[in-house]
N, C-alpha and C positions, 0 to 999 in steps of 0.2 A: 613644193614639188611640182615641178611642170606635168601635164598633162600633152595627150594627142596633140591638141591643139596649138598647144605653146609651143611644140617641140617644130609643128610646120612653119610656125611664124618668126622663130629665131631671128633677130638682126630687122626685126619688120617693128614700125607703128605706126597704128591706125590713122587715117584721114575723116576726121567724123565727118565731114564735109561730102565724103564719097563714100562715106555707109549709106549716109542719107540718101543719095544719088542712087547707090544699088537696090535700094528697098530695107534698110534697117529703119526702126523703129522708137525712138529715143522709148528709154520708160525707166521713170525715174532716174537714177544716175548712171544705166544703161544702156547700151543700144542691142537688139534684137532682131532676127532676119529667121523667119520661119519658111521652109519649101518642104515639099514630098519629094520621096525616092523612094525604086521596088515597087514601080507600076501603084503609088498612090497604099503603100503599104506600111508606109514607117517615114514618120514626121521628123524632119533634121531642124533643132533649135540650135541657133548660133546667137551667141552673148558677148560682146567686148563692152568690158568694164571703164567708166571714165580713167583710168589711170593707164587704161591700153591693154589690160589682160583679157584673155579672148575664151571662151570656155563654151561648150557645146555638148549636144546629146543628140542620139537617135532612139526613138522612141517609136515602139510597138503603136500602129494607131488603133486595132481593138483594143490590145490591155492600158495602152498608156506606162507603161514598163520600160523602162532604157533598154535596147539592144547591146548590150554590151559588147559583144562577139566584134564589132567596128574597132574593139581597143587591141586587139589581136590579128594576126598577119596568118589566113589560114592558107590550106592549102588553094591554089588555084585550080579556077573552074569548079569553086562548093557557090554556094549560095551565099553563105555569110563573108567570102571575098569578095562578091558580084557586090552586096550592100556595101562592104566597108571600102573599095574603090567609089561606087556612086560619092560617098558621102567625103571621102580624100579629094576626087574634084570639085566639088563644091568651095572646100576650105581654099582649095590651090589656087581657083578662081577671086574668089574674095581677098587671100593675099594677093593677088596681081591686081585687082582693080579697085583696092581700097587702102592700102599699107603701104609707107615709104620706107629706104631698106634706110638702115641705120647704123653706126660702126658698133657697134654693142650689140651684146647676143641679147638682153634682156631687157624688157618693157622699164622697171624700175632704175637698171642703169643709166637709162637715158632719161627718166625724167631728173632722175639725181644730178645725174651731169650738167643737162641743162638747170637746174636751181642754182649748181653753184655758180659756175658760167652767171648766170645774170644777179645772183644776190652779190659776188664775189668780185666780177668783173673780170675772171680769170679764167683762158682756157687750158684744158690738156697737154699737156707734154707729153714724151715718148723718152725717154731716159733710159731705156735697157735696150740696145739695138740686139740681144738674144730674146725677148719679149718685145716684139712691136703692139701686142694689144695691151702690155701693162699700158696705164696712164695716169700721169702725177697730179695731184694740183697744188701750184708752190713755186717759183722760181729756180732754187735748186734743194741740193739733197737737205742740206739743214732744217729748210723752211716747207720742203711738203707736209702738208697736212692731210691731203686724202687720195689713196692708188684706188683705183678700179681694176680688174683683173680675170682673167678667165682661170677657174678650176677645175678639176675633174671631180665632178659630181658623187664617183664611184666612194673619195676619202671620207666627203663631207655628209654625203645624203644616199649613202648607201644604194644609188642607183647607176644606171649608165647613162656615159654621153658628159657634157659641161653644165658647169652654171659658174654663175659672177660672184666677184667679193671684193668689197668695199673695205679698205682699211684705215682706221684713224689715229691720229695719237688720241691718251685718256690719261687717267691719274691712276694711279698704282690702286688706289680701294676703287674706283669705279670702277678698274678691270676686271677685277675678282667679283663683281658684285654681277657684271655684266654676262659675265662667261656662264654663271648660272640660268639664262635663259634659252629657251629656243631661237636660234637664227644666229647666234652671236656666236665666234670661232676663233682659236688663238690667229693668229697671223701667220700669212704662206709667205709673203714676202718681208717685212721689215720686223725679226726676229729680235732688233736689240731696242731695250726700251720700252717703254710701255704702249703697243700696239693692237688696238683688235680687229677681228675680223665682224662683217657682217654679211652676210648672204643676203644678197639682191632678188629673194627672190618670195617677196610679199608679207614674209616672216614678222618685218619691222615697219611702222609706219614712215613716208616718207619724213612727217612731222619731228618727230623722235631722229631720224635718222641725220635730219639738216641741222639739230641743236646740236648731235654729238659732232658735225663738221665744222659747225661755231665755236665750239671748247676747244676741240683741235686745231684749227687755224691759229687760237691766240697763246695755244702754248706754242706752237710752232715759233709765231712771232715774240716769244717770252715776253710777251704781255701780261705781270700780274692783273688782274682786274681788281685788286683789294687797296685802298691806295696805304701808305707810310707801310707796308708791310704786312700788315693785319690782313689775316686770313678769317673768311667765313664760310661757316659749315651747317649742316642739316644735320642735324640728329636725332635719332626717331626716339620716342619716348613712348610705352606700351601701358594702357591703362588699364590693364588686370593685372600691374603689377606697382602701379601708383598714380593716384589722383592727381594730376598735375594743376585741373584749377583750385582744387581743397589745397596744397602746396602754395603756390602762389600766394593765397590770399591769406594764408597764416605769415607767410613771408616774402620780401622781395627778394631774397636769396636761398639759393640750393645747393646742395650738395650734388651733382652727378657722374653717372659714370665715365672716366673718362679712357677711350678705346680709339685716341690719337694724339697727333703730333699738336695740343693745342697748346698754346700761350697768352700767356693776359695779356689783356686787351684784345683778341681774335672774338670776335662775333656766333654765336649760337643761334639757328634759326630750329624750335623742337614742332617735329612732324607728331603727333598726336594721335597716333593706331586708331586704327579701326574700332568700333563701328564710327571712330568721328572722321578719321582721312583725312586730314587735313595739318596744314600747319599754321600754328595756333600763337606762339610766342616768339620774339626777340631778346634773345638776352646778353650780356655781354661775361665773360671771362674772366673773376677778379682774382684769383689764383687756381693754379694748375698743377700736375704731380706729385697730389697730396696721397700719402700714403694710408692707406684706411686702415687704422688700427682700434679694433672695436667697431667700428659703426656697423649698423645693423645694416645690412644689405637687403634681406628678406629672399625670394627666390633669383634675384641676379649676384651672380660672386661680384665684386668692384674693391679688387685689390688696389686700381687706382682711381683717385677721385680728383674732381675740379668745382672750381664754388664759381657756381653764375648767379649774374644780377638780373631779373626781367628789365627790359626796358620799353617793350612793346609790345599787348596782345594787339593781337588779329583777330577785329570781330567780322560777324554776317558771313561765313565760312563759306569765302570768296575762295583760299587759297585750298582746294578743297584737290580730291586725286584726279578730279575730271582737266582739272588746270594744268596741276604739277606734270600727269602725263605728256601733254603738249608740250612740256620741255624738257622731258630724256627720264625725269624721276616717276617709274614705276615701284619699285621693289624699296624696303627700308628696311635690312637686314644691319645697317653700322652707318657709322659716319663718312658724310660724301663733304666734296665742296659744293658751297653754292656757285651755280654760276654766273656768268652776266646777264645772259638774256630774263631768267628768274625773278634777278634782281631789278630788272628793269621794270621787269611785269609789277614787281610786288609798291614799287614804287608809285607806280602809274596809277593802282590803286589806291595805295594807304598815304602818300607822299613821299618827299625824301625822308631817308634814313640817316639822322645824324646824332654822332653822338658824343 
């Protein structure tokens, strides 16, 4: 949600170069510009965040109490308009002699833009001459993989005025799985196919947000990443509802629930719930669409089942949620695909994966 401040700096980012210059204060991963206003009355703290987000207070200097009344437009000629103009020149100041303006309304648009821009090697397009601030990244309509976009705020975030949204291709379960968080929104513009939205606006990290433009790009490019066909997937496995290493170690084969499109020979990576977090086994896929007649299921119904082989624990609980985060997998509600960069990571650690 923007604040006073975001809302003056629209289309602006920072020059830490000439914060510095004006009297900002780097501290810690901040910069900080502290002045009086109100005849030495009330202390105005201004904070831009290293990612460019600007956030500020006016504060009572007896109590140390935010003046809050500056967040409101009173009437003219009160006292609390006299403060909340002092403290609007200030800001207006600081945007003029420290911010360069920028074609995006929002701090995280432009850092996004420029990631892909230089991970990518690709700039923006302009494809809708009835939207000139849509913009593509993609050569043409087939091959986009990520719009950037201006909304009205009022649909998305129940306020007034705009904000941005990021749209990517996904896979059908990751959409669903995805639309359950905060910041993520069906899609305004490319309505067929499997499209989401993301609000640009602090919600999602940029980390998370540049993996799901990596998955995007390479369906875009129908690039399977699995090679002869074989698909590989994450599947979370909950241990209050079974021991997965007691399992294991009685046998190299399981019975599991199966709640996708799998096939033998497709690849099993089991995420391993909480309190351990982590993903813990490789297994492979020796039969699939086994219909469970009798087998005991215990508190999960698994009308259908698949029989995996382990072929690889993962020990020293490397691949743990602090990891998996950094590349798009929060939430383990059902089965996802793995993706490349994952697999890249998991490799670089344990070795290749052959089988």
């Amino acid at each position: 949600m923007m604040n006073l401040e975001q809302e003056l700096l629209i289309r602006r980012f920072p020059d830490f170069q000439k914060l510095a210059a004006f009297g900002f204060v780097q501290n810690d991963n901040a910069w900080q510009y502290e002045t009086l206003i109100g005849e030495g009355a009330f202390r105005v703290l201004i904070t831009v965040s290293e990612n460019g987000v600007t956030d500020g207070k006016v504060l009572d200097v007896f109590t140390d109490e935010e003046y809050v009344q500056v967040r409101t437009a009173g009437r003219r000629g009160t006292y609390a308009a006299k403060i909340r103009q002092d403290y609007l020149q200030i800001l207006e100041t600081i945007a003029r002699e420290c911010f360069f303006e920028i074609p995006y309304l929002l701090p995280q648009s432009w850092r996004i833009a420029c990631a892909v821009r230089q991970n990518f090697g690709q700039q923006e397009t302009f494809p809708f001459a009835r939207k000139p601030e849509c913009r593509a990244f993609g050569q043409e309509r087939d091959s986009w993989y990520a719009l950037i976009q201006p909304a009205d705020a009022s649909a998305l975030l129940m306020r007034e005025g705009k904000t941005e949204v990021l749209e990517v291709r996904c896979s059908a379960e990751n959409r669903e799985e995805l639309l359950q968080r905060k910041g993520f929104v069906r899609p305004l513009q490319m309505k067929k196919g499997n499209w989401i939205g993301i609000i640009l606006e602090e919600m999602i990290d940029d980390a998370e947000i540049m993996s799901l433009i990596g998955q995007s790009r390479r369906i875009a490019e129908g690039r399977n990443h699995i090679a002869e066909g074989r698909k590989e997937w994450v599947y979370p496995a909950n241990p209050r509802y079974f021991d997965l290493d007691h399992g294991f170690s009685v046998s190299d084969q399981l019975y599991w629930k199966q709640s996708s499109k799998v096939r033998v020979g497709d690849l099993v990576y089991l995420y391993y719930g909480m309190p351990f977090g982590e993903i813990r086994y490789l297994c492979e896929v020796t039969e699939a669409d086994i219909v469970n007649q009798g087998r005991d299921d215990g508190p999960i119904r698994m009308e259908t089942l698949m029989r995996i082989r382990r072929l690889k624990f993962f020990g020293s609980h490397l691949l743990n949620r602090s990891l998996l985060k950094k590349y798009g997998f929060t939430n383990f509600r059902g089965p996802r695909y793995m993706t490349r960069e994952l697999k890249d990571k998991i490799e670089e650690l344990y070795g290749k994966i052959e089988v």
